[in-house]
C-alpha positions as CSV (number, residue, x, y, z in Angstrom):
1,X,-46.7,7.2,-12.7
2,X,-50.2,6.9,-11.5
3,X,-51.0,6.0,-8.3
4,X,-47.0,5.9,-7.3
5,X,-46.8,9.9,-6.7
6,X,-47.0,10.3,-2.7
7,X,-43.6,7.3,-2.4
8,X,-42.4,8.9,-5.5
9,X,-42.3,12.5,-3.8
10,X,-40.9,10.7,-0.5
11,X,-38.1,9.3,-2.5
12,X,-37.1,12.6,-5.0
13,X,-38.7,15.8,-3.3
14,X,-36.4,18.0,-0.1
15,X,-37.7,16.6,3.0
16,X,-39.1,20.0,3.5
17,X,-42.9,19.9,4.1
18,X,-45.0,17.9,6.2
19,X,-47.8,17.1,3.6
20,X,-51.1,16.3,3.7
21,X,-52.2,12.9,2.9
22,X,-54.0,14.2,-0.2
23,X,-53.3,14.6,-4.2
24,X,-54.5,17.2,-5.5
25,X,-55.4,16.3,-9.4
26,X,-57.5,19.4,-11.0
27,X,-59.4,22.2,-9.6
28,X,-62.6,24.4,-10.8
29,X,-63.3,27.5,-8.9
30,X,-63.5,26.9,-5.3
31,X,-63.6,23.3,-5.6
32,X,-60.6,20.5,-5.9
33,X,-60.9,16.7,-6.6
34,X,-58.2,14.2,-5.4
35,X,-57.1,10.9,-7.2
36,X,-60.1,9.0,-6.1
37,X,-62.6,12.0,-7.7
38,X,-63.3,13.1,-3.9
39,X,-64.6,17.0,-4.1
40,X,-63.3,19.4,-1.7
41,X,-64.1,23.2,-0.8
42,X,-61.1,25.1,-0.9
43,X,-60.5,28.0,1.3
44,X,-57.0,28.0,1.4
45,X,-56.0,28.8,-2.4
46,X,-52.6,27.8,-2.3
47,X,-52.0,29.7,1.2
48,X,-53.2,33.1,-0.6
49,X,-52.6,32.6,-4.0
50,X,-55.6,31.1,-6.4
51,X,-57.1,34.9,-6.2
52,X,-60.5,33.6,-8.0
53,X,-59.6,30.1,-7.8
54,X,-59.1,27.2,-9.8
55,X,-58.5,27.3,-13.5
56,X,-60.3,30.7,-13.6
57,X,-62.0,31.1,-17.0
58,X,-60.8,35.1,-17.6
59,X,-57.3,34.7,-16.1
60,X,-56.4,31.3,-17.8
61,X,-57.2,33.0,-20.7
62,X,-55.4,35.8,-20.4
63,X,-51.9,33.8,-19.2
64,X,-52.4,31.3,-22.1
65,X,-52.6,34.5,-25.3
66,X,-49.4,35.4,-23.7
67,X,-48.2,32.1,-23.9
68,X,-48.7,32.0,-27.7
69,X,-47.1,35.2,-28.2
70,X,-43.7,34.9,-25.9
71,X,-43.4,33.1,-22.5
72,X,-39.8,34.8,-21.8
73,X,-37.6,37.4,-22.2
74,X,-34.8,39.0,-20.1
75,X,-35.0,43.1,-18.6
76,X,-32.5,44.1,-21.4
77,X,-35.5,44.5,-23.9
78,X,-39.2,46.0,-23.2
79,X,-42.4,44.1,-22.9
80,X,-46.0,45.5,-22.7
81,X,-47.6,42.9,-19.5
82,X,-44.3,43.8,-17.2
83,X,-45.5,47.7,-18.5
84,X,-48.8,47.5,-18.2
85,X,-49.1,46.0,-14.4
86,X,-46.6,48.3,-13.3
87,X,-48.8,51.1,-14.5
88,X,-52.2,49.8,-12.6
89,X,-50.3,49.4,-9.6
90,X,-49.3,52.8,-9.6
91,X,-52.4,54.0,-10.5
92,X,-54.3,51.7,-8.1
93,X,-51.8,52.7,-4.9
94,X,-50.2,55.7,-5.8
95,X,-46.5,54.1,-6.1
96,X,-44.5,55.9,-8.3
97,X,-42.3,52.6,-10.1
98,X,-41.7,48.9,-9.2
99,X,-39.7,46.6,-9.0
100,X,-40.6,42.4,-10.3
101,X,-39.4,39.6,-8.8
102,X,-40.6,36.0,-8.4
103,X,-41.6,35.4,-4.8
104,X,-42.4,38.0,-1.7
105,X,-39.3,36.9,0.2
106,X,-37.3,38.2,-2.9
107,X,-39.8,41.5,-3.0
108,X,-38.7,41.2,0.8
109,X,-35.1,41.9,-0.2
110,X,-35.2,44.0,-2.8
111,X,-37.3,46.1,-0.1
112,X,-34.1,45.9,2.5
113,X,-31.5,46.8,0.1
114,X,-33.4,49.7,-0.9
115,X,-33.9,50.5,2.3
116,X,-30.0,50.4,3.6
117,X,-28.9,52.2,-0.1
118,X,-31.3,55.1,0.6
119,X,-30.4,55.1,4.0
120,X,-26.5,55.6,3.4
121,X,-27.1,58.3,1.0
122,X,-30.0,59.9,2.8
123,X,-28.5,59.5,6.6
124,X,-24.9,58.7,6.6
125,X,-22.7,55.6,7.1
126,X,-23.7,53.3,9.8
127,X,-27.8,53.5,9.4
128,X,-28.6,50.3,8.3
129,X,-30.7,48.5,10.9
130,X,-34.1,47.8,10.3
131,X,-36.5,47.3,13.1
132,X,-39.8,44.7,12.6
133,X,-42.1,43.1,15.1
134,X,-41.9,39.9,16.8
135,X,-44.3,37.1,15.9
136,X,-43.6,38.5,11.9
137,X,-42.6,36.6,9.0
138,X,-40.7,37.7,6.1
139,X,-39.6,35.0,4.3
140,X,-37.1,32.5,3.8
141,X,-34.6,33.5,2.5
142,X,-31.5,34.3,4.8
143,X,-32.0,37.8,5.6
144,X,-35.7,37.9,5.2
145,X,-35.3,35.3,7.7
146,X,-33.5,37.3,9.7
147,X,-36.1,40.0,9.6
148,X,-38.6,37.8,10.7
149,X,-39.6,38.3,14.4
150,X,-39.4,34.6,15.4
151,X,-36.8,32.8,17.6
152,X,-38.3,29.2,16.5
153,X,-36.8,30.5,12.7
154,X,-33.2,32.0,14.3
155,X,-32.0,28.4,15.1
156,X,-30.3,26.5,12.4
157,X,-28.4,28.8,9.9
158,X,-25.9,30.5,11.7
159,X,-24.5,33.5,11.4
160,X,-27.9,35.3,10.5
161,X,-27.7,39.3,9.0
162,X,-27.4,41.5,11.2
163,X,-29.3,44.7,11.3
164,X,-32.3,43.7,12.1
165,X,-33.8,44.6,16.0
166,X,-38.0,43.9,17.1
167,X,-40.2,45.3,18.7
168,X,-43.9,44.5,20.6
169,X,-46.6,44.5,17.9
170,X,-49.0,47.1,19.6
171,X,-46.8,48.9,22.0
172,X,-45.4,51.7,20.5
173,X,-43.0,52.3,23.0
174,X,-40.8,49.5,22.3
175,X,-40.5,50.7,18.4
176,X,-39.9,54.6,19.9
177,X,-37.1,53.0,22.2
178,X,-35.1,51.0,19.7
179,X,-35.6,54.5,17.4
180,X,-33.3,55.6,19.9
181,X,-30.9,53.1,20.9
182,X,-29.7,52.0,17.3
183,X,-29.6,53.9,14.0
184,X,-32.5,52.9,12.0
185,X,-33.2,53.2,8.5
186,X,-36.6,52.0,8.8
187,X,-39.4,50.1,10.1
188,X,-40.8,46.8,8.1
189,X,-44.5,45.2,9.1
190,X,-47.1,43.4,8.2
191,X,-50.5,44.5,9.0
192,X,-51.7,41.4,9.5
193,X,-49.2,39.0,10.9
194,X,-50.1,35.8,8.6
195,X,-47.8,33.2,9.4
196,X,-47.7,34.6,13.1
197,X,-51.2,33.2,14.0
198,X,-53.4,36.1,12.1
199,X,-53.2,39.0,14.1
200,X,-54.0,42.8,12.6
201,X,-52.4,45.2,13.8
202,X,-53.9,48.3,15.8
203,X,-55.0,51.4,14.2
204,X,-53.6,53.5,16.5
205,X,-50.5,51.7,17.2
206,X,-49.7,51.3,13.0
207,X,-50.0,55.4,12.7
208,X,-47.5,56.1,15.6
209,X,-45.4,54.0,13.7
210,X,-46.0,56.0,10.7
211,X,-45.7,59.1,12.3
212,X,-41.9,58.0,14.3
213,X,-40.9,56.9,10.8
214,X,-41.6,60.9,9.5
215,X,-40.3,62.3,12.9
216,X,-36.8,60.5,12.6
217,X,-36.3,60.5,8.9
218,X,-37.1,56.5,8.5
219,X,-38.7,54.7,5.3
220,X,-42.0,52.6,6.5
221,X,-42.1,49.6,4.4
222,X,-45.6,47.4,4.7
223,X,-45.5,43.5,3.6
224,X,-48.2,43.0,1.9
225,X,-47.1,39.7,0.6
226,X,-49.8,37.8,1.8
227,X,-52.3,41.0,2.8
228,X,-52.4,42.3,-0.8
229,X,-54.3,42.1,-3.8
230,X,-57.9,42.0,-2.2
231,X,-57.2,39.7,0.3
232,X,-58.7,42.0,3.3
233,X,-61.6,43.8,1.8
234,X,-59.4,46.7,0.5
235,X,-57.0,46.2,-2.7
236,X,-53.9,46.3,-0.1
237,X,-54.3,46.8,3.4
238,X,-52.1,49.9,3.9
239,X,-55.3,51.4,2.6
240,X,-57.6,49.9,4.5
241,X,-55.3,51.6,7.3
242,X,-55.2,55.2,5.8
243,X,-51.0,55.3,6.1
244,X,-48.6,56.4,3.5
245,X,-45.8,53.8,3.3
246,X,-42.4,54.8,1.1
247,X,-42.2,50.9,0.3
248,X,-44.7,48.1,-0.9
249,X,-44.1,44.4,-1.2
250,X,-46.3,41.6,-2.9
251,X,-46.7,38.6,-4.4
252,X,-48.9,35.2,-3.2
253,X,-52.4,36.7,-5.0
254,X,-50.7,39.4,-7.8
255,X,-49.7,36.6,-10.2
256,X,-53.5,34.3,-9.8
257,X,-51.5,30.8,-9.7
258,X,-48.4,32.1,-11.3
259,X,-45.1,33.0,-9.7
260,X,-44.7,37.1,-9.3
261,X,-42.9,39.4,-6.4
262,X,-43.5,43.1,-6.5
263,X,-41.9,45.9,-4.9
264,X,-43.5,49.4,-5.3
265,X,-41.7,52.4,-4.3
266,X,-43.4,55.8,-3.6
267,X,-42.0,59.5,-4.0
268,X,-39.2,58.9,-1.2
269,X,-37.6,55.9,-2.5
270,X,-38.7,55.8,-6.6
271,X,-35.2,56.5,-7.4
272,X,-33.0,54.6,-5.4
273,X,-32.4,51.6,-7.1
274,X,-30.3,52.8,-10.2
275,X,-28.9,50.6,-13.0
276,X,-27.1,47.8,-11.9
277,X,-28.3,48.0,-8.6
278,X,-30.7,44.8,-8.5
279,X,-32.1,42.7,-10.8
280,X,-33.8,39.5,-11.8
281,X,-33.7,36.6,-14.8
282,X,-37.6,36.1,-14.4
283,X,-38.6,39.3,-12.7
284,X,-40.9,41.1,-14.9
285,X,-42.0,37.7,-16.6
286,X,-44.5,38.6,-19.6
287,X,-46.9,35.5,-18.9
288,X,-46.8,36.0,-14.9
289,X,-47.3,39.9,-15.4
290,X,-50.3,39.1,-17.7
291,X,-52.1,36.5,-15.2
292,X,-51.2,39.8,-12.6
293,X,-52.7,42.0,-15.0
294,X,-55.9,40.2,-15.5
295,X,-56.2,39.6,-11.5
296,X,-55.7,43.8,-10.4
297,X,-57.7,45.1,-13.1
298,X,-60.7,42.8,-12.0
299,X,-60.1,43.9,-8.3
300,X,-63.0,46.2,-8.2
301,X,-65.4,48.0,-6.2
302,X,-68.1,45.1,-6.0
303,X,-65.5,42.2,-5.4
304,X,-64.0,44.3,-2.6
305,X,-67.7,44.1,-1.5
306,X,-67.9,40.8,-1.8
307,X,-64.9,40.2,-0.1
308,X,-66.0,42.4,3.0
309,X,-69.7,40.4,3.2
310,X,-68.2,37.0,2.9
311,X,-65.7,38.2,5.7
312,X,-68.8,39.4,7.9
313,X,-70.7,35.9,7.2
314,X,-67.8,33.7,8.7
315,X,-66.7,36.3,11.6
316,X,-70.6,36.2,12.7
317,X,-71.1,32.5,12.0
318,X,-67.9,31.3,13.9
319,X,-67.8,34.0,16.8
320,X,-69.0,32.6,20.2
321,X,-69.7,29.0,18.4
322,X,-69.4,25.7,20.5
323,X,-65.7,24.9,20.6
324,X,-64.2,28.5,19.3
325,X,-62.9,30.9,21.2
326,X,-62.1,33.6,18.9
327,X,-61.5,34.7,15.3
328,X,-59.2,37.1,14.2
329,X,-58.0,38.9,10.9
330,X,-58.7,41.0,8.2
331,X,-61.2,40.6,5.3
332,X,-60.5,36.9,3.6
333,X,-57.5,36.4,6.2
334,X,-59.1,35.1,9.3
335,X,-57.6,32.7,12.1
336,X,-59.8,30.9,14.0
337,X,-58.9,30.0,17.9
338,X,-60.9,26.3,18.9
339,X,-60.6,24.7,22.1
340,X,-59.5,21.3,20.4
341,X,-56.1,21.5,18.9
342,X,-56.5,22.6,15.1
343,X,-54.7,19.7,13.7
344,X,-57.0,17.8,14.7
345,X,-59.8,20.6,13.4
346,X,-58.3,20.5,9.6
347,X,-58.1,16.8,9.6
348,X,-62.2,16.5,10.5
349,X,-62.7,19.2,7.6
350,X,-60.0,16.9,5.2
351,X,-62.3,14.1,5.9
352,X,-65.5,16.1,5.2
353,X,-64.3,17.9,1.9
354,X,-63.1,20.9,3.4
355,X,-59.4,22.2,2.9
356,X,-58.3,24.9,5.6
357,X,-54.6,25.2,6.6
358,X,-52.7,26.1,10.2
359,X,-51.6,29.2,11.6
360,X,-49.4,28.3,14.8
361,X,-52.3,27.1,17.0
362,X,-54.9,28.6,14.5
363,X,-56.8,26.7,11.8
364,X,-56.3,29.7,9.0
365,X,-59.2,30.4,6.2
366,X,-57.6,32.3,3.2
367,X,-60.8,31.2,0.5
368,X,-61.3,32.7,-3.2
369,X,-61.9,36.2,-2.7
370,X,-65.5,35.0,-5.1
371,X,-66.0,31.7,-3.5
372,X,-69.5,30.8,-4.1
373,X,-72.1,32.0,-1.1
374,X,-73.2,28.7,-1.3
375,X,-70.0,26.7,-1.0
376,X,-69.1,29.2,1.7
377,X,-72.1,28.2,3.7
378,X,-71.2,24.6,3.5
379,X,-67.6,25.1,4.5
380,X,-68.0,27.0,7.6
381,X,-70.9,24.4,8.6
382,X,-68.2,21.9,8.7
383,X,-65.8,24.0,10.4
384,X,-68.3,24.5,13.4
385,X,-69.3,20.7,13.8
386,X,-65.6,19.7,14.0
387,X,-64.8,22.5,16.3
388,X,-67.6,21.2,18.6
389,X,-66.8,19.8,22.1
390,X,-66.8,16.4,23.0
């Protein structure tokens, strides 16, 4: 099969991603290799996901004992890796019980349903509408697809779920106003609007949500899918922002490489979903929970640290460079603005041994939250020269 995988992808795989021209054939660290032996830098990990890389010695280690002991079993019985995470997490955040899935769209729903249950037995019949903000993203699914603030996505798979109304990210007003026109159960957001081109959120405008959401008896759910697990210099970025959310949701960097959703519910919402209510086959799965258990216990003060200094390096290093006209972001999440287009940006870096990806019109850096100093260095060197002008 050798040599035949890129027509043999064309011919079996969905027609559903535009590709790179590039096989990706084993990985160490920060660092990939194609067919051909070429070495890349990564500093996109999967698009948030490779936490401390490639083939990570501790976490590899910790998925493959699982492995020899049991790879499955369903949520009628007990196991200790589902039990353990779901202990650091609350430990680490201060959420009261979660909920596994496999994906942070699914984390996405289970998030909405628990939001409309709670509603109707909290509020009445009738609040069920969710408001988010426009340029979000949710998922893919169809109703976190509905939640996602983004006409391009609203196109093709008619009739969407309703319920779902969005507001300006920043202006306050607009959230306060659909408050009051619609009954609202809550407000979902991301912090950082990842697939929307790498925008945080204001301070100020993220705690008037907070505070609307106490006023009017509303759940504030934060999607941290893509923020979480280190990824902006604080465990998850709700912290970073000083709020208190009634709803989590996760996944991308949890599981390490592995396939996990998470969502954590806090002292409002920890006992709304009852028996029955929701569940999963693979939710809770013992050798992804044990990869997500090496990855949040090693999420400590110094790689925080490390996180917020390698951060500082490539805001400093790109800001005000020849051919960039801004950087945004949070921590390891950070969207870079060039005057060229940024296709043509990542394909320079491709041909250089450097692997970004794209935000809208952004070229998008999501490295190893420990990607080597060194390899750092060389990475961002590249990005400047093919951001340069003409």
């Amino acid at each position: 099969m050798k040599n035949n995988i890129k027509p043999l992808d064309k011919e079996y795989i969905a027609s559903t991603y535009g590709r790179f021209d590039l096989e990706i054939v084993k990985g160490e660290g920060s660092l990939v290799y194609d067919e051909t032996g070429k070495e890349y830098i990564d500093v996109a990990t999967g698009i948030a996901v490779n936490t401390f890389g490639f083939c990570d010695r501790e976490w590899v280690e910790a998925v493959t004992c699982q492995l020899t002991k049991f790879q499955h079993t369903s949520n009628l019985y007990f196991s200790e890796p589902c039990v353990r995470l779901a202990e650091l997490l609350a430990k680490r955040t201060g959420c009261k019980r979660t909920f596994f899935s496999n994906s942070g769209a699914e984390a996405n729903e289970c998030a909405i349903k628990t939001a409309r249950k709670w509603a109707l037995e909290n509020k009445g019949e009738g609040y069920y509408n969710i408001i988010t903000l426009k340029n979000s993203f949710h998922g893919r699914t169809l109703t976190t697809l509905s939640a996602t603030g983004q006409d391009v996505f609203h196109t093709t798979f008619n009739p969407f779920t309703e319920g779902f109304f969005y507001a300006e990210a920043n202006k306050l007003d607009t959230v306060e106003a659909l408050i009051k026109e619609n009954k609202c159960c809550a407000v979902m957001m991301e912090l950082v609007q990842g697939e929307g081109g790498v925008l945080a959120l204001d301070k100020e405008f993220v705690d008037g949500v907070a505070a609307l959401c106490r006023e009017n008896n509303m759940l504030l759910i934060i999607d941290e899918v893509q923020t979480g697990n280190g990824r902006t210099g604080s465990l998850y970025a709700f912290l970073h922002y000083g709020i208190s959310p009634d709803i989590v949701t996760t996944a991308k960097g949890l599981g390490g490489g592995l396939p996990i959703g998470a969502t954590m519910f806090f002292e409002k919402t920890e006992g709304t979903l009852t028996a029955g209510t929701h569940g999963s086959t693979f939710g809770g799965n013992p050798v992804s929970c044990a990869g997500a258990v090496n990855i949040i216990e090693r999420i400590d003060g110094n790689v925080l640290a490390g996180v917020r200094e390698r951060s500082e390096y490539i805001i400093n290093e790109l800001t005000g460079a020849d051919g960039i006209k801004s950087v945004s972001g949070l921590g390891l999440m950070l969207g870079i603005e060039t005057e060229k287009d940024a296709s043509e940006v990542i394909k320079y870096c491709m041909e250089r041994g450097v692997l970004p990806i794209k935000a809208k019109n952004k070229v998008r850096l999501l490295p190893a939250l420990n990607i080597p100093m060194e390899q750092l260095k060389k990475a961002i060197s590249v990005i400047k020269e093919a951001a340069k002008g003409e």
